[in-house]
C-alpha positions as CSV (number, residue, x, y, z in Angstrom):
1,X,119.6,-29.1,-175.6
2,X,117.1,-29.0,-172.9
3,X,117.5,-25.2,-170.8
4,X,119.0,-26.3,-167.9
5,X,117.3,-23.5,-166.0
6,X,114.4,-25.2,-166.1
7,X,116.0,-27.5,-163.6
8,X,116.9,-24.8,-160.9
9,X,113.0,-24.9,-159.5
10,X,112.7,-28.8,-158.9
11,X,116.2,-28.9,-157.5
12,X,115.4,-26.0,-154.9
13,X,112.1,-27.7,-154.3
14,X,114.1,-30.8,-153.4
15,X,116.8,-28.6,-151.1
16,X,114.0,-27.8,-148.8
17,X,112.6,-30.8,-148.7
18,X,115.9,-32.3,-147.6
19,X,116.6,-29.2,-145.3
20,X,113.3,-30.0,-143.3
21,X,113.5,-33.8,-143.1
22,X,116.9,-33.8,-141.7
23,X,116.4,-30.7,-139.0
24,X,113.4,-32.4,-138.1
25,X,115.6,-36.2,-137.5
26,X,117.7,-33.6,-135.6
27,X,115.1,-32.8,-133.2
28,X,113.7,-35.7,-132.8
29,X,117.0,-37.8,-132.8
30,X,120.1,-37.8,-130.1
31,X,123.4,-36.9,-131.7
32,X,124.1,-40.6,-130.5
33,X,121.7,-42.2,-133.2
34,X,122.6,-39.3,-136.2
35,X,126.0,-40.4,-135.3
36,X,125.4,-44.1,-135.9
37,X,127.4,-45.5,-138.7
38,X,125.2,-47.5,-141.3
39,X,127.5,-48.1,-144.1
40,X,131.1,-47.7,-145.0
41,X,131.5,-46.3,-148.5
42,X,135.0,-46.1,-150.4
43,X,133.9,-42.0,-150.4
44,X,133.0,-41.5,-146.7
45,X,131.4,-43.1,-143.8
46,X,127.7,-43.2,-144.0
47,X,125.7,-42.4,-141.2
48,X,122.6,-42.5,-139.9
49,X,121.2,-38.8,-140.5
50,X,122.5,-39.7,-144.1
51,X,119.6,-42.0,-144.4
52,X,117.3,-39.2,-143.6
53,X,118.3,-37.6,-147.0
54,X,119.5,-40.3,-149.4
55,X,116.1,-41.7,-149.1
56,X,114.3,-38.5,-150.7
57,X,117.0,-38.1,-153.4
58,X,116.4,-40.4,-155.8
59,X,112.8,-41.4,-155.4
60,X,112.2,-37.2,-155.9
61,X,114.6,-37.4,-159.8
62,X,112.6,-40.1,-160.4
63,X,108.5,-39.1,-159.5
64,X,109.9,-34.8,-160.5
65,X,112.4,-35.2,-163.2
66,X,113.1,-38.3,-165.1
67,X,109.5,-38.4,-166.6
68,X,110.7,-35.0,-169.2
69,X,114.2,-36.0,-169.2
70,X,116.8,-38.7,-168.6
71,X,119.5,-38.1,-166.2
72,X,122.1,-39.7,-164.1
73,X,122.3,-39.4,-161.0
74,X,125.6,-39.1,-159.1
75,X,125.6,-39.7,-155.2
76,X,127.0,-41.6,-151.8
77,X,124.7,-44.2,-151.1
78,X,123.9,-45.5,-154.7
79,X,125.2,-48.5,-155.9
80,X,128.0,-48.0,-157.9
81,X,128.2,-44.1,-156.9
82,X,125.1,-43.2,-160.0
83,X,121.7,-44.3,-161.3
84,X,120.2,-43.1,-164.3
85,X,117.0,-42.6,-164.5
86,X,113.8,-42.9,-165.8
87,X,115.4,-47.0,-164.6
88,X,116.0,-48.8,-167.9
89,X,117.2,-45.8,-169.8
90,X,121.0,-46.2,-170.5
91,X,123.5,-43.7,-169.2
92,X,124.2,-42.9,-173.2
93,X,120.2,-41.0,-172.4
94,X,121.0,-38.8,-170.6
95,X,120.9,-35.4,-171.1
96,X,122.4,-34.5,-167.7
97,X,124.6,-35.6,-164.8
98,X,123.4,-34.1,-161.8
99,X,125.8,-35.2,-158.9
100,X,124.5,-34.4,-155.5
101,X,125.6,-34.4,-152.1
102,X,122.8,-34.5,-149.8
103,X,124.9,-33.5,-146.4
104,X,128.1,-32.2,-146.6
105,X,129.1,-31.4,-143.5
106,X,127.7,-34.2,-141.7
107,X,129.6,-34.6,-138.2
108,X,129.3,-31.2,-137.1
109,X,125.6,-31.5,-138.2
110,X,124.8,-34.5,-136.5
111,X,126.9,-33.0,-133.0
112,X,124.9,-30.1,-134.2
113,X,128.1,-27.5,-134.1
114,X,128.0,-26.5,-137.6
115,X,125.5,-25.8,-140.1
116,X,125.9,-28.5,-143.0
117,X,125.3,-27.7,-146.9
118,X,123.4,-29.7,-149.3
119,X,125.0,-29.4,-152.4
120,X,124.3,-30.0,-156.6
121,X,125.8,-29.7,-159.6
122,X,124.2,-29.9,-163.3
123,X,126.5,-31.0,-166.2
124,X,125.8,-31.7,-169.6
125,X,126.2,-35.4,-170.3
126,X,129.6,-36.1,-172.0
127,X,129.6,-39.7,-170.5
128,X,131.7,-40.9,-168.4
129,X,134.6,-38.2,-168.6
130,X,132.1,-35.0,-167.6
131,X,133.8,-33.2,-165.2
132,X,133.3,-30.2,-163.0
133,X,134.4,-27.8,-165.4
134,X,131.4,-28.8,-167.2
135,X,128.5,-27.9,-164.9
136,X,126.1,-25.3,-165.7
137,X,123.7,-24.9,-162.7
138,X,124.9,-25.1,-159.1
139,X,122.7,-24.9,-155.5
140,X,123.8,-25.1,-152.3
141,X,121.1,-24.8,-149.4
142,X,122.2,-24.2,-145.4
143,X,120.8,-27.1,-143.4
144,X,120.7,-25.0,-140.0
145,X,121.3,-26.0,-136.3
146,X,118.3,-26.7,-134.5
147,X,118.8,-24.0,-132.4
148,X,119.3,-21.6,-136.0
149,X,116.4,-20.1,-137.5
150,X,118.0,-18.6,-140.8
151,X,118.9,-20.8,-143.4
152,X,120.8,-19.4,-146.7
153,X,120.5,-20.6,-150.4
154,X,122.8,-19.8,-153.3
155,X,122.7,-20.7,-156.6
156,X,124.1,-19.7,-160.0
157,X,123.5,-20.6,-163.8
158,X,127.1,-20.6,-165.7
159,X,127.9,-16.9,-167.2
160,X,124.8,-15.4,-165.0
161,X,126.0,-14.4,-162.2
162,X,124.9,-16.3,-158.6
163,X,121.8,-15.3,-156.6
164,X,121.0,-16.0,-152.9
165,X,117.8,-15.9,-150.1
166,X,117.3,-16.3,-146.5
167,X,114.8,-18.5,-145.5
168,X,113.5,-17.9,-142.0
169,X,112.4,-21.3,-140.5
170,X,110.1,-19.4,-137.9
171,X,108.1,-17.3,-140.3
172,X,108.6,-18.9,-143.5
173,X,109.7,-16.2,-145.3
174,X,112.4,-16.0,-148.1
175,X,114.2,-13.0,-148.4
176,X,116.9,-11.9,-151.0
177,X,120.7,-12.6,-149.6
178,X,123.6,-10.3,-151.2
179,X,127.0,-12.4,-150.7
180,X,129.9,-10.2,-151.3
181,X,133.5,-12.1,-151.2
182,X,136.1,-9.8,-149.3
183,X,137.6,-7.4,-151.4
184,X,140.6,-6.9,-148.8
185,X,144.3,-6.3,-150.6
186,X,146.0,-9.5,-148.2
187,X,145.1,-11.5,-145.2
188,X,146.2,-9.4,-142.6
189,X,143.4,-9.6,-139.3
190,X,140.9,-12.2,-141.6
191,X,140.4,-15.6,-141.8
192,X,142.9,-17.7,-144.4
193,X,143.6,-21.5,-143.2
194,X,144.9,-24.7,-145.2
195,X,142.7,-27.6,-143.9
196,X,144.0,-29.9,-141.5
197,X,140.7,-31.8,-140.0
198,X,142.5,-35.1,-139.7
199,X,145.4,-36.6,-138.2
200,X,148.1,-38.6,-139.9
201,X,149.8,-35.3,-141.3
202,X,148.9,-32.5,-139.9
203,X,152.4,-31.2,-138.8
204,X,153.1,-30.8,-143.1
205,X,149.8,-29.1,-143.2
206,X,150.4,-26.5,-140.4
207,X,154.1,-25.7,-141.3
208,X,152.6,-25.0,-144.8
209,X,150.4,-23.0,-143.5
210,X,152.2,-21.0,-141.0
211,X,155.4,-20.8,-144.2
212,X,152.3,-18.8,-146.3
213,X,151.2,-16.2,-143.6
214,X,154.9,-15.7,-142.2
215,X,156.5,-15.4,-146.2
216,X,153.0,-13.0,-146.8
217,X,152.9,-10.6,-143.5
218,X,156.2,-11.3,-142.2
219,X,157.2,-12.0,-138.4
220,X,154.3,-11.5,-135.9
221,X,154.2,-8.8,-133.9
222,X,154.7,-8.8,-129.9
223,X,150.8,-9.1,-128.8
224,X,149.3,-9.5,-132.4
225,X,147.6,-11.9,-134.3
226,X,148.6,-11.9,-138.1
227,X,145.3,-13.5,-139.0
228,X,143.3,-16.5,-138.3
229,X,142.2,-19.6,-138.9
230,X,138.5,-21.6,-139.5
231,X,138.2,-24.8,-139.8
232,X,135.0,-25.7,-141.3
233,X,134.6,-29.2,-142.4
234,X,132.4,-28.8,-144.6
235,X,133.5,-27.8,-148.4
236,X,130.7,-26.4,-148.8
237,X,130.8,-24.1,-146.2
238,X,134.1,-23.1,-146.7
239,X,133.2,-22.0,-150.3
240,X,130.2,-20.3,-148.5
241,X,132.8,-18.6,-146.3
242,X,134.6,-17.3,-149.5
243,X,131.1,-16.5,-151.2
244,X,130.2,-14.3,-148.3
245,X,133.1,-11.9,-147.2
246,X,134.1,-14.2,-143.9
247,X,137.4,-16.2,-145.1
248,X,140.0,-14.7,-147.7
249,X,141.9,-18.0,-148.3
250,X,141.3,-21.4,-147.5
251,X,143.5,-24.6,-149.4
252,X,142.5,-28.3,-148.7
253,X,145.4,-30.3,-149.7
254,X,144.8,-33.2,-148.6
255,X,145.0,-35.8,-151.6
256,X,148.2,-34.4,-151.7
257,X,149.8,-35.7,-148.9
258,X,149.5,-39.4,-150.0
259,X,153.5,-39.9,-150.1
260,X,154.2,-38.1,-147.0
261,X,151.7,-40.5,-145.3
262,X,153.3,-43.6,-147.1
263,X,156.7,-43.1,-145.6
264,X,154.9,-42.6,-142.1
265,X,153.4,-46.2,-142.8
266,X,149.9,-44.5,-142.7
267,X,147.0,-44.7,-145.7
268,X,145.4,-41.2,-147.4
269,X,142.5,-41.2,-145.4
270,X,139.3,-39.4,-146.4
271,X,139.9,-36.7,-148.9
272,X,137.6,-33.8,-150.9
273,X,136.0,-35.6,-153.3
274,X,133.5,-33.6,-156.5
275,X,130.2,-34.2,-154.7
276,X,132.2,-31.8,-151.8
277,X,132.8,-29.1,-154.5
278,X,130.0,-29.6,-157.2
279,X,128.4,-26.0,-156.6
280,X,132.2,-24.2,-156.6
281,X,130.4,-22.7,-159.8
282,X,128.6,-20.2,-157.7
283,X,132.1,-18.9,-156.0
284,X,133.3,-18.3,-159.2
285,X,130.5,-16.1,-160.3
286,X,130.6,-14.5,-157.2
287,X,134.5,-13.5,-158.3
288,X,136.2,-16.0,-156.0
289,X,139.2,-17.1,-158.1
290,X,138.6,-21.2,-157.0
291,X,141.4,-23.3,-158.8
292,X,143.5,-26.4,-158.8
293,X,146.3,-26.1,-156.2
294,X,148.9,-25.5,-159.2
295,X,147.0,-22.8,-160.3
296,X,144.5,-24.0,-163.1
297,X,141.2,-25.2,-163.9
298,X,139.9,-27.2,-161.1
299,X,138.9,-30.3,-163.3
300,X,138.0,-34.1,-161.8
301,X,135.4,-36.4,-162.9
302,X,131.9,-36.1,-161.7
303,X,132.2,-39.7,-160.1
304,X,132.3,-40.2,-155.9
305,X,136.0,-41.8,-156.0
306,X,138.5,-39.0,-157.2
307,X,140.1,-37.3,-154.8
308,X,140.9,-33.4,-155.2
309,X,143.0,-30.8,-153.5
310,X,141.8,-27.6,-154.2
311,X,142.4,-23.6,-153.4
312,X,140.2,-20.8,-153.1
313,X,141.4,-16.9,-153.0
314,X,138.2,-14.1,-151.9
315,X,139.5,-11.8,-155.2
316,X,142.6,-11.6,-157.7
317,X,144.8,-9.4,-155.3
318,X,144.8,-12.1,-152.7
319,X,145.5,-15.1,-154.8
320,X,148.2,-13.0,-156.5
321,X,149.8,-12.6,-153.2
322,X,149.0,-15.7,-152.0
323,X,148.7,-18.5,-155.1
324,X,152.6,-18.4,-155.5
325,X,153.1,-18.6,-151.7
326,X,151.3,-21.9,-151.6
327,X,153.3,-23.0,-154.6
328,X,156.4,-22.6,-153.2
329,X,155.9,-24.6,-149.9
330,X,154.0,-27.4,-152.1
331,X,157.3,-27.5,-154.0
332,X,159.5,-27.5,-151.6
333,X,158.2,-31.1,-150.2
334,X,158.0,-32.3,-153.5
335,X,154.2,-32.3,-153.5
336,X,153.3,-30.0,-156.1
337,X,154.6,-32.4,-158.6
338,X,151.8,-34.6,-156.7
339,X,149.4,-32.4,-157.8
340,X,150.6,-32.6,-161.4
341,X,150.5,-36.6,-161.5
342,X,146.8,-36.1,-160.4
């Protein structure tokens, strides 16, 4: 088996190239043309800034890595969601699956709100059932707001531990980053949220929500604020969040809500899918506890259609506190037996 450490320098290499081709479309561009819609995949909507990195992706695998060693490639944008590479190798080749996803975090990019994440996983090949249990080598790169000059990298080999740098745009110079998840005993005054970015159901999302902090500080307080809420839309960034000490809890749920939606006449829109959550490999070395919503492995195909829910606790106190909270309000609606069919 090829190290696959010897694919962390080539895959950085290709972070920052992505990193400056899309903050430079972002200077030169209006939010107006990032925002333009070029394609509509069955993932996500593809838009213009998209293009900016999808272009580099696979013509870099295929001039920097497929010479040595034959991999498929996982992404948005390809046809069929994967290419393996060198072209006319079979996917049976391969040595790796290296799923990618070039900007997550795209719309507050493009309206330049947000910093968005390119993110990549490394799996050994076990065809077509490799999953995200299975990857060994994880980076995420910060792709900043023009406006940003810091930019953060993280990345982690399985059972080593995850590293992390600052790049400074301005001066060029990469220093070493220590990410520290919060070690606090509950949520009380930080940041713990269930996702709700979309409409359709987010009255079930927020009553689960506000059920988990109520049942876990009790009744608010005359003037207080139990804790509070971020919402990121990024998955990337919200395991960044976790990774460095700013959230304690965050749950997306929503693949979950697909019956709730149903008897509301309404389709499951756009969920979390394992390009969002490829590099959740570096959390977990970092000590975030990052699971399936009913409590084990988080496990899905390394493909662009499955959709995941997904929970994340800073440390083993709060998801002891917190995991059966969640739980209980998933049960009550009948959805954590939802979770299970998935």
């Amino acid at each position: 088996m090829v190290d696959v450490r010897k694919l962390l320098g080539p895959i950085r290499d290709l972070h920052e190239r992505i990193r400056a081709s899309v903050v430079a479309a972002c200077e030169r561009e209006t939010s107006e043309g990032l925002a333009k819609v070029v394609k509509e995949e069955e993932g996500d909507t593809i838009f213009a800034v998209d293009r900016v990195s999808e272009e580099l992706l696979v013509d870099f695998f295929e001039r920097e890595v497929a010479p040595t060693t034959t991999v498929v490639l996982i992404a948005e944008g390809l046809e069929g969601g994967q290419i393996t590479l060198p072209r006319g190798a079979t996917e049976t080749d391969a040595v790796w699956r290296i799923i990618v996803d070039p900007i997550d975090g795209t719309r507050g990019l493009m309206y330049q709100k947000r910093s968005a994440w390119i993110l990549t996983g490394v799996a050994p090949n076990r065809g077509p059932d490799t999953d995200l249990h299975d990857i060994e080598l994880a980076v995420q790169t910060e792709i900043p707001l023009v406006k940003q000059h810091l930019s953060d990298v993280a990345w982690a080999v399985r059972g080593e531990g995850a590293r992390a740098e600052r790049f400074n745009r301005l001066t060029g110079e990469q220093s070493p980053l220590q990410l520290q998840p919060s070690k606090a005993e509950n949520i009380a005054q930080g940041y713990a949220q269930v996702a709700r970015f979309f409409p359709g159901a987010r009255d079930v999302l927020a009553a689960i929500d506000d059920e988990i902090v109520l049942e876990s500080l009790g009744p608010v307080q005359p003037g207080k604020a139990h804790c509070f809420e971020d919402q990121y839309t990024s998955s990337g960034g919200q395991l960044y969040e976790l990774m460095a000490g700013h959230d304690r809890f965050v749950a997306d749920l929503r693949a979950l809500l697909g019956p709730v939606l149903a008897e509301r006449g309404l389709p499951l829109g756009l969920c979390c899918h394992p390009y969002d959550l490829c590099t959740e490999l570096i959390a977990r070395e970092l000590g975030v506890a990052v699971t399936a919503v009913d409590g084990g492995p988080l496990r899905a195909r390394l493909a662009i259609e499955p959709d995941i829910s997904w929970a994340g606790y800073a440390n083993q106190n709060i998801r002891s506190s917190i995991e059966p909270l969640l739980q209980a309000a998933l049960r009550k609606r009948g959805l954590l037996e939802e979770a299970d069919k998935a």
